[in-house]
C-alpha positions in Angstrom: -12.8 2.5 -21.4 -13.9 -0.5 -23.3 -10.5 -1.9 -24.2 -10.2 -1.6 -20.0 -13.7 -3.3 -19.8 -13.3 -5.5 -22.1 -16.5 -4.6 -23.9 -17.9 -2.4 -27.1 -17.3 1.0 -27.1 -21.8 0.5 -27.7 -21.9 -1.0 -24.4 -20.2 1.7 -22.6 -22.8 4.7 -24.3 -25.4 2.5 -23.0 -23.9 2.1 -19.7 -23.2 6.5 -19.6 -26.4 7.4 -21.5 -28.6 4.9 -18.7 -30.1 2.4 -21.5 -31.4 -0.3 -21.4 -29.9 -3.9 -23.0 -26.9 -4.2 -20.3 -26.4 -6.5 -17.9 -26.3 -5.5 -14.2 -22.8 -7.4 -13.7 -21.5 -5.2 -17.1 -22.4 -2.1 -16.0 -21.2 -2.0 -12.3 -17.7 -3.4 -14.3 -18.2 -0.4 -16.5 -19.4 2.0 -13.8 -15.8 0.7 -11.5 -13.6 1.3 -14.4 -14.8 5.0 -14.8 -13.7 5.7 -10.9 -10.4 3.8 -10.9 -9.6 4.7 -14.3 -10.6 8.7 -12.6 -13.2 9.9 -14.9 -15.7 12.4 -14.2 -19.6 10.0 -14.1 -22.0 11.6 -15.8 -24.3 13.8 -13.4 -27.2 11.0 -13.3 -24.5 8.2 -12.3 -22.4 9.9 -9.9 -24.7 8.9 -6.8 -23.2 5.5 -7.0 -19.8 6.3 -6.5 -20.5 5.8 -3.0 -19.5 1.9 -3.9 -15.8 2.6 -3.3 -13.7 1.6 -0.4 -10.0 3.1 -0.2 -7.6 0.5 1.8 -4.5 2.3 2.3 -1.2 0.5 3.7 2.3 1.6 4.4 3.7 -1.0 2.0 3.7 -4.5 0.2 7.0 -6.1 1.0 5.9 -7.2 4.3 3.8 -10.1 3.6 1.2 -9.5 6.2 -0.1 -6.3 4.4 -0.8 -8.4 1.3 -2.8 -10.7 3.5 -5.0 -8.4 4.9 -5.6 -6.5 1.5 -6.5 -9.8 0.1 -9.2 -10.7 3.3 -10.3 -7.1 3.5 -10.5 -6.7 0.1 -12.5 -10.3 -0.7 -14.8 -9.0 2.1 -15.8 -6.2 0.8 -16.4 -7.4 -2.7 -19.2 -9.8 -1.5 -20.8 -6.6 0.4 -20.5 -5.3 -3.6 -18.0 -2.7 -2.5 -14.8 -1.9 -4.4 -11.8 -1.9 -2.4 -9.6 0.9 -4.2 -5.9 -0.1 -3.1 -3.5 3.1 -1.8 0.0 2.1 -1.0 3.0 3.9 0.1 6.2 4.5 -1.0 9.2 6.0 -0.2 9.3 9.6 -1.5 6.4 8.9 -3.0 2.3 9.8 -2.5 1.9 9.8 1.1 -0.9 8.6 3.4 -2.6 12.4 3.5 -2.1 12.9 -0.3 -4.3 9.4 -0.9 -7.1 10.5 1.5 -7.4 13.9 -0.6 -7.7 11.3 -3.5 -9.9 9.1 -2.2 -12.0 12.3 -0.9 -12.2 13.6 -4.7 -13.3 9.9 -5.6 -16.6 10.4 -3.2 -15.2 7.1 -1.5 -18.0 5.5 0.4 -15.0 4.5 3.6 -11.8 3.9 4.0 -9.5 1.0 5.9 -6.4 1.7 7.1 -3.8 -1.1 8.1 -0.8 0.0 9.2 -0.8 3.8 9.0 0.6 6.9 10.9 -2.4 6.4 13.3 -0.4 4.1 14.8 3.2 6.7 15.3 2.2 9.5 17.9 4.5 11.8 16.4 3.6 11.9 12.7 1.2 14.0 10.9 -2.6 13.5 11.5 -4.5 16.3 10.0 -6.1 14.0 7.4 -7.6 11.7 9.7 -9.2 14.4 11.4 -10.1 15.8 7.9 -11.8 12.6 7.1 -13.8 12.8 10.6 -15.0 16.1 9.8 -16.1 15.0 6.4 -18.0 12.5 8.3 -16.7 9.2 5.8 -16.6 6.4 7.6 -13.4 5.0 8.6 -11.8 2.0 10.8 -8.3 1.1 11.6 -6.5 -1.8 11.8 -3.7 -2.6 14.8 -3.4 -0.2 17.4 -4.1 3.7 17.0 -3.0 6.9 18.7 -6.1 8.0 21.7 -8.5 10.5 20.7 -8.5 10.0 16.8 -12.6 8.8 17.3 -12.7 5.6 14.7 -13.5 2.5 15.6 -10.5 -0.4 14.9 -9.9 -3.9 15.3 -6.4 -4.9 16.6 -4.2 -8.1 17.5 -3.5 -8.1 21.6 0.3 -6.8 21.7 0.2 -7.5 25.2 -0.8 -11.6 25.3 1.4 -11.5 22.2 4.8 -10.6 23.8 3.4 -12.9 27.3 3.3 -15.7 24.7 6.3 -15.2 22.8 7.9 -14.4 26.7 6.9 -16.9 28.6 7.9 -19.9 25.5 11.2 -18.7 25.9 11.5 -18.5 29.5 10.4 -22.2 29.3 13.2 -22.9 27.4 15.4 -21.5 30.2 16.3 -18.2 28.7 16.7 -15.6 31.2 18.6 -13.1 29.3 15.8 -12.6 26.5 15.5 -8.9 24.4 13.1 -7.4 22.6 13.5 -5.9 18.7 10.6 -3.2 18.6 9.6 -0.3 15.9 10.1 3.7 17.0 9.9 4.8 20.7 6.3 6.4 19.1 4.6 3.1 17.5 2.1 2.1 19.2 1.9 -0.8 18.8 5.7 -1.4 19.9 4.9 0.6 23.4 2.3 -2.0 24.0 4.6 -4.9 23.4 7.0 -3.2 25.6 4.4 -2.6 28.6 3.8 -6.1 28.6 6.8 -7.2 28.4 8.0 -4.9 31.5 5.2 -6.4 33.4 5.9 -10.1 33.2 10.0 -9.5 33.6 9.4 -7.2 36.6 12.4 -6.0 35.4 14.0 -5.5 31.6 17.3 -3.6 31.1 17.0 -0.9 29.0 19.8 -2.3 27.1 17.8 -5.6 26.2 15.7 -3.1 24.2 16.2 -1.8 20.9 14.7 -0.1 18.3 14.7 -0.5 14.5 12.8 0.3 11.3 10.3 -2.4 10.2 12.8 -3.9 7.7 15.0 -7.3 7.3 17.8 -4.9 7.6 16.7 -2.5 10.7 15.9 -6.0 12.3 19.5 -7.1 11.6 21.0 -3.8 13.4 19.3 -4.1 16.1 19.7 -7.7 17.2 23.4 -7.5 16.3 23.6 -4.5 19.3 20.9 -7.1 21.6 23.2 -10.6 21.0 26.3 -7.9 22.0 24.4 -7.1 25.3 24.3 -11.0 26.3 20.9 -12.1 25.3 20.2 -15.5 24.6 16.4 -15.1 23.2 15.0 -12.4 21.1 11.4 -11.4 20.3 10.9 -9.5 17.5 7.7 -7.3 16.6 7.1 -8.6 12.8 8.7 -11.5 11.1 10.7 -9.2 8.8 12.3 -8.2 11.8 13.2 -11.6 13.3 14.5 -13.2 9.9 16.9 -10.1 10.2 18.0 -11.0 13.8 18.1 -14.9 12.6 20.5 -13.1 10.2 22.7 -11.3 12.2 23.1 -14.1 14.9 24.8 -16.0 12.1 26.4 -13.4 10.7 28.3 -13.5 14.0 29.0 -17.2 14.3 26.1 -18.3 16.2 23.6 -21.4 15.8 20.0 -20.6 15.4 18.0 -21.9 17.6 21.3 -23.7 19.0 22.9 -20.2 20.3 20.4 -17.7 19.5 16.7 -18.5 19.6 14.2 -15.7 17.9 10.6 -15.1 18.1 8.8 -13.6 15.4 5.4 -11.6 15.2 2.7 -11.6 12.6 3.0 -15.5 10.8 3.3 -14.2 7.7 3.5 -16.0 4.6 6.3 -18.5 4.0 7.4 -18.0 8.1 7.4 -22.2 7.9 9.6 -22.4 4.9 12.5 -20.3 6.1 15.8 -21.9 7.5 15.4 -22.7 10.5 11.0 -22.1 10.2 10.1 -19.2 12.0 8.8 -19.4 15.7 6.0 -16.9 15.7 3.1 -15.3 16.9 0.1 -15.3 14.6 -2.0 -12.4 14.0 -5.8 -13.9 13.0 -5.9 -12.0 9.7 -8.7 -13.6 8.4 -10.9 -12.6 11.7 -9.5 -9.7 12.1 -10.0 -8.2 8.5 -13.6 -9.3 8.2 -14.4 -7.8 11.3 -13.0 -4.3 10.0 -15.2 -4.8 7.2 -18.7 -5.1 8.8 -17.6 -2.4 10.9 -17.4 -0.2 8.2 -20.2 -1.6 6.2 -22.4 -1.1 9.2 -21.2 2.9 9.0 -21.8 3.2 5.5 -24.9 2.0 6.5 -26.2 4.6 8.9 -25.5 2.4 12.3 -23.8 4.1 15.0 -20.6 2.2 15.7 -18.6 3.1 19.1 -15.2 4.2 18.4 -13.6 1.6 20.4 -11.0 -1.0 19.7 -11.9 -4.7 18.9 -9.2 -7.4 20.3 -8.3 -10.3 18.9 -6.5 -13.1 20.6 -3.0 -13.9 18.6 -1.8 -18.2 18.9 2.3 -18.6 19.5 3.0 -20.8 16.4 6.2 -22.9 17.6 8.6 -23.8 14.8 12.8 -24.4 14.8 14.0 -21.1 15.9 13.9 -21.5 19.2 15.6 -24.2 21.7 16.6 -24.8 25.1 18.8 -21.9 26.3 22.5 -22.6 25.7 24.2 -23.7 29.2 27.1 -21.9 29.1 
């Protein structure tokens, strides 16, 4: 624990035993190692576990996770909360296997970003665990109905109207859309909206695709088969996988093909061409989900309701005036 610390072992017994002669900074340091390193607090000490946050995401290769881990997380260090980060991975610890952590852990709250709140037909038993244990909890991006936390979300809807109506300014009447599962949440809302301002979308200038480089490839390979001229993609993963298969199969970007990204993730204006997108406000967004849950842990009543925030269409060189031809 002190090696960890980076103090004397003297320090720690003082810090366990309650004496005096440490430093309030040192022993909070002291204190947070014990948790994250999992060891039992000593009876007197254990009330202040309650400084613990669990953030839990689905992953880190998607750049946008890492950006709101590092707003949520800044945020709620200056409320002197400790964000404890749980990520997923493939056949690995899953999203209910870190909440039964976090629960043993006495976590003060948890944020999700991300999570299987948002897929209507995964598991949800340990959200409505977490409920029942009464910890307070908000989500981040859209959510299944009827789970009761509050959440803070990007507007699919003026999202895809953004992304839409750039390209149809271009001249692009043939335009597709590169969405997550038919259960995503997130993706149905994209979808709605996108219905509503084409009056009328082929289901064939819809497809579906796992939120990878690689899924994102599949799928707009099948949309630039089907005719389309302009694709909108629901993360930036996803697009610089259509920007990938649009070239794989002989055509110019923007020239040919032009692709719309979502989320403005980090380095979206250095790839080749730079990434037409629409920006997620990260930075608003993840405080906001912060003093939510700080005003739980707090004893205020917060209605479960979703906050939404405006996303900005973020222009770059992947999209161009509709070919002619």
């Amino acid at each position: 624990m002190a090696k960890k610390v980076g103090v004397s072992e003297a320090t720690v017994s003082r810090v366990l035993n309650g004496k005096p002669g440490v430093s309030e900074a040192t022993r909070q340091a002291v204190l947070t190692a014990l948790d994250v390193l999992g060891y039992e607090r000593p009876t007197q000490l254990r009330g202040e576990r309650a400084r613990l946050v669990g953030l839990v995401l689905p992953e880190l290769q998607n750049p946008i996770f890492p950006a709101f881990a590092e707003v949520i997380g800044g945020a709620l260090a200056q409320l002197g909360l400790t964000p404890v980060l749980c990520t997923q991975t493939k056949g690995g610890v899953s999203e209910a296997d870190y909440v039964e952590l976090l629960l043993q852990q006495q976590v003060s709250g948890v944020v999700f970003a991300g999570g299987l709140y948002a897929q209507a037909d995964a598991p949800h038993d340990h959200y409505r665990l977490l409920a029942e244990r009464n910890i307070p909890v908000v989500l981040v991006n859209a959510a299944i109905e009827d789970l009761g936390f509050p959440g803070v979300s990007c507007d699919d809807a003026v999202a895809v109207e953004q992304a839409w109506r750039h390209l149809a300014s271009l001249g692009h009447e043939r335009i597709g859309l590169v969405l997550g599962p038919g259960d995503h949440v997130p993706s149905a809302r994209k979808l709605a909206a996108a219905r509503a301002i084409a009056g009328e979308l082929p289901d064939e200038f819809v497809a579906r695709a796992i939120f990878s480089l690689e899924g994102g490839h599949a799928a707009a390979a099948r949309l630039i088969d089907r005719g389309v001229t302009g694709i909108i993609c629901a993360s930036d993963p996803l697009a610089l996988g259509a920007v990938r298969a649009a070239r794989r199969k002989g055509h110019d970007v923007p020239g040919r093909i032009s692709v719309v990204g979502y989320d403005d993730s980090a380095f979206m204006n250095c790839t080749e061409p730079p990434l037409t997108t629409v920006r997620q406000p990260i930075e608003a967004m993840g405080r906001a989900a912060v003093e939510l849950l700080n005003a739980r842990i707090g004893g205020t009543a917060v209605p479960a309701e979703e906050l939404l925030f405006e996303p900005e269409l973020v222009v770059r060189g992947s999209t161009a005036q509709a070919p002619r031809d």
